[in-house]
TORLONU-845383 format. One line per 3 residues: number of its first residue (from 0); their letters; for each residue x, y, z of N, C-alpha, C. Coordinates in steps of 0.1 Angstrom, whole numbers. Each point is the difference from the previous one (the first is absolute). Layout:
REM residues N
NUM	A	X,Y,Z,X,Y,Z,X,Y,Z | ...
END
This chain:
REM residues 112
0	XXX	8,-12,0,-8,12,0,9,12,0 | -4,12,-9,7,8,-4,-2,7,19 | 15,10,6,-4,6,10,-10,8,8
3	XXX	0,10,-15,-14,12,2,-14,-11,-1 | -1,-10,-7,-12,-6,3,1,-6,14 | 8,-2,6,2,-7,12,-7,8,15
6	XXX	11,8,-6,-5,14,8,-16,7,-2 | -9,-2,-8,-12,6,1,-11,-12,5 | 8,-17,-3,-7,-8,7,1,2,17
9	XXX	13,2,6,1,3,10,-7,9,13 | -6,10,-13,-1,13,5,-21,-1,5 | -5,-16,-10,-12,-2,4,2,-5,14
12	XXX	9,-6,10,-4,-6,11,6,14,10 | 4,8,-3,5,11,5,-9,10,5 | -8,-3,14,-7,8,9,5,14,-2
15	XXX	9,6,1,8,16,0,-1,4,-14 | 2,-11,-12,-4,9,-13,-8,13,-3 | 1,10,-2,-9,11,-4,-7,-7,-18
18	XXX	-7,-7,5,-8,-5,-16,-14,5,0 | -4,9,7,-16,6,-1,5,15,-1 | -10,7,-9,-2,12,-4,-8,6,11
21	XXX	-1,16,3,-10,4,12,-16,0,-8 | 1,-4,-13,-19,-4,0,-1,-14,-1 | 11,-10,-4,-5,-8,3,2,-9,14
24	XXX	9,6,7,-7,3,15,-14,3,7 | 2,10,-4,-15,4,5,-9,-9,-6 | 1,-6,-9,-9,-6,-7,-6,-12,6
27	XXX	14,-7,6,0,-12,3,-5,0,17 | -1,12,5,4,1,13,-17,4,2 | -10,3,-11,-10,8,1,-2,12,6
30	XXX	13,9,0,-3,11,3,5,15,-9 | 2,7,4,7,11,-10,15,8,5 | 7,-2,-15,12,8,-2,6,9,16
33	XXX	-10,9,5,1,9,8,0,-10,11 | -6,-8,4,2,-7,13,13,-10,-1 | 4,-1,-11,14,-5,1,11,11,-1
36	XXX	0,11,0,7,13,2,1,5,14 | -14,-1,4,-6,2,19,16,-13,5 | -5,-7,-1,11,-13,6,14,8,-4
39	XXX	5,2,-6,12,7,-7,4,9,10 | -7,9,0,-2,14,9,2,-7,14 | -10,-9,4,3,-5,16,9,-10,-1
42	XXX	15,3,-4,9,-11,-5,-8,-13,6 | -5,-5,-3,-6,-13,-1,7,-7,-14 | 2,1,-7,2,-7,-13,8,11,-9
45	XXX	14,-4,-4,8,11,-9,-2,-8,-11 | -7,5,-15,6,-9,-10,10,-1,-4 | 6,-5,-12,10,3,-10,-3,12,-6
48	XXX	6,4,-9,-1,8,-11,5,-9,-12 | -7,4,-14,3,-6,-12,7,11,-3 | 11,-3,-12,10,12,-11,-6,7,0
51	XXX	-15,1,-2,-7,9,-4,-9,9,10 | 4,-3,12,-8,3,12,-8,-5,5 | -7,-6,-6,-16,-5,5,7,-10,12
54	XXX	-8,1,11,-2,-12,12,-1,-16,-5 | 7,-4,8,-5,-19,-6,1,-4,14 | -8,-9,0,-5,-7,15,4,-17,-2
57	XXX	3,-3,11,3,-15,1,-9,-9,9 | 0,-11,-2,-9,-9,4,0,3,14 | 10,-5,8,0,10,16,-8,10,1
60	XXX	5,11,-6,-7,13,1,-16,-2,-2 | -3,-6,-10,-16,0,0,-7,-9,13 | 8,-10,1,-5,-4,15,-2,7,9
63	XXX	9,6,5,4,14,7,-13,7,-1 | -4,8,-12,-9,7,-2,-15,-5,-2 | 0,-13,-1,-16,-7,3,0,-2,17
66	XXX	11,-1,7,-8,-1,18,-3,16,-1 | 10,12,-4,-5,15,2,-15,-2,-1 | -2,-3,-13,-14,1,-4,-10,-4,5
69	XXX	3,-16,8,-9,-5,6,-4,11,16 | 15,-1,5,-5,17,10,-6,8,-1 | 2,5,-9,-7,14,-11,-16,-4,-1
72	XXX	-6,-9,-6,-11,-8,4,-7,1,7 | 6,-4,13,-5,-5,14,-4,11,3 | 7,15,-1,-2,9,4,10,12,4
75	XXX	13,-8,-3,11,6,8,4,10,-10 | 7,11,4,0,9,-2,19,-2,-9 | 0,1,-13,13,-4,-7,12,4,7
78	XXX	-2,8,7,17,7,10,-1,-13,9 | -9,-2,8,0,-12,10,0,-14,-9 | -5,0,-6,1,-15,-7,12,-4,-2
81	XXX	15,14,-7,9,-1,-3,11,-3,9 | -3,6,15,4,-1,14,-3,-12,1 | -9,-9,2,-5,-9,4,7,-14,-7
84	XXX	1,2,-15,9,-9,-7,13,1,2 | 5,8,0,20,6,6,-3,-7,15 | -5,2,9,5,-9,10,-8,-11,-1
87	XXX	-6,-7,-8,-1,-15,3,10,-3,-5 | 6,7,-14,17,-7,-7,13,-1,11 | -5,13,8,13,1,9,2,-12,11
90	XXX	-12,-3,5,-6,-12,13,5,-10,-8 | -3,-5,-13,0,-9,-7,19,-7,0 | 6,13,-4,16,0,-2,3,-7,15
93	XXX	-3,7,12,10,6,16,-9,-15,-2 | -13,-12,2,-1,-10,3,9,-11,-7 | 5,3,-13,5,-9,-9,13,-1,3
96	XXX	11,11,4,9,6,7,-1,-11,19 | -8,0,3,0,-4,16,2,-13,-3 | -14,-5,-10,9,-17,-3,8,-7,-10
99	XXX	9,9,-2,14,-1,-11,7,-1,17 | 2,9,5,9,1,15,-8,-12,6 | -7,-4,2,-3,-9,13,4,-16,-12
102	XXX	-2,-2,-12,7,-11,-5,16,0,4 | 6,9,0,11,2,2,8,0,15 | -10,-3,7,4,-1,16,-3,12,8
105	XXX	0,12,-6,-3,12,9,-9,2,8 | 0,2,14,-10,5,7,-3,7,5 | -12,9,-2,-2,18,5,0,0,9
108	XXX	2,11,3,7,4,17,-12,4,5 | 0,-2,15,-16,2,4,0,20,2 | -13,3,0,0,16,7,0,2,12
111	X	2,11,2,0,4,16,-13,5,4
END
């Protein structure tokens, strides 16, 4: 297989690829352009940029922006929804982090 084909098969299992456009984002996401901008603005989600400027979104990132949405939904208000998603990622890291160290023999020190 020639390299460059290799590389664009690659790039389909590639969660981080920026392979979605901001409408066909929105498209897929059922919502609009501007609420994927909103997310932008409350760094929730940075796209890429194409050569040519335009935003591209990656499969992550749309994930990302369907729980926003689902917040957004419920009722939450997109600055909070955005908060609310940044620290479940952060909780998510600092617990994955505690049991990388506790496989490893470490044990946290008690508090005072």
């Amino acid at each position: 297989m020639h390299p460059a084909t290799s590389r664009r098969v690659d790039n389909l299992d590639d969660d981080d690829y920026p392979a979605y456009t901001m409408g066909r984002a929105a498209e897929m996401l059922g919502t609009t352009p501007a609420f994927l901008r909103a997310l932008g603005e409350h760094r929730l989600i940075t796209p890429l940029r194409s050569e040519g400027g335009h935003r591209r979104y990656s499969r992550y990132q749309l994930r990302v922006a369907a729980r926003a949405r689902e917040l957004v939904d419920q009722g939450t208000p997109i600055e909070a929804a955005c908060r609310i998603i940044i620290l479940e990622d952060q909780l998510e890291e600092a617990q994955r982090i505690n049991e990388e160290l506790r496989a490893q023999g470490h044990q946290p020190k008690p508090s005072a």
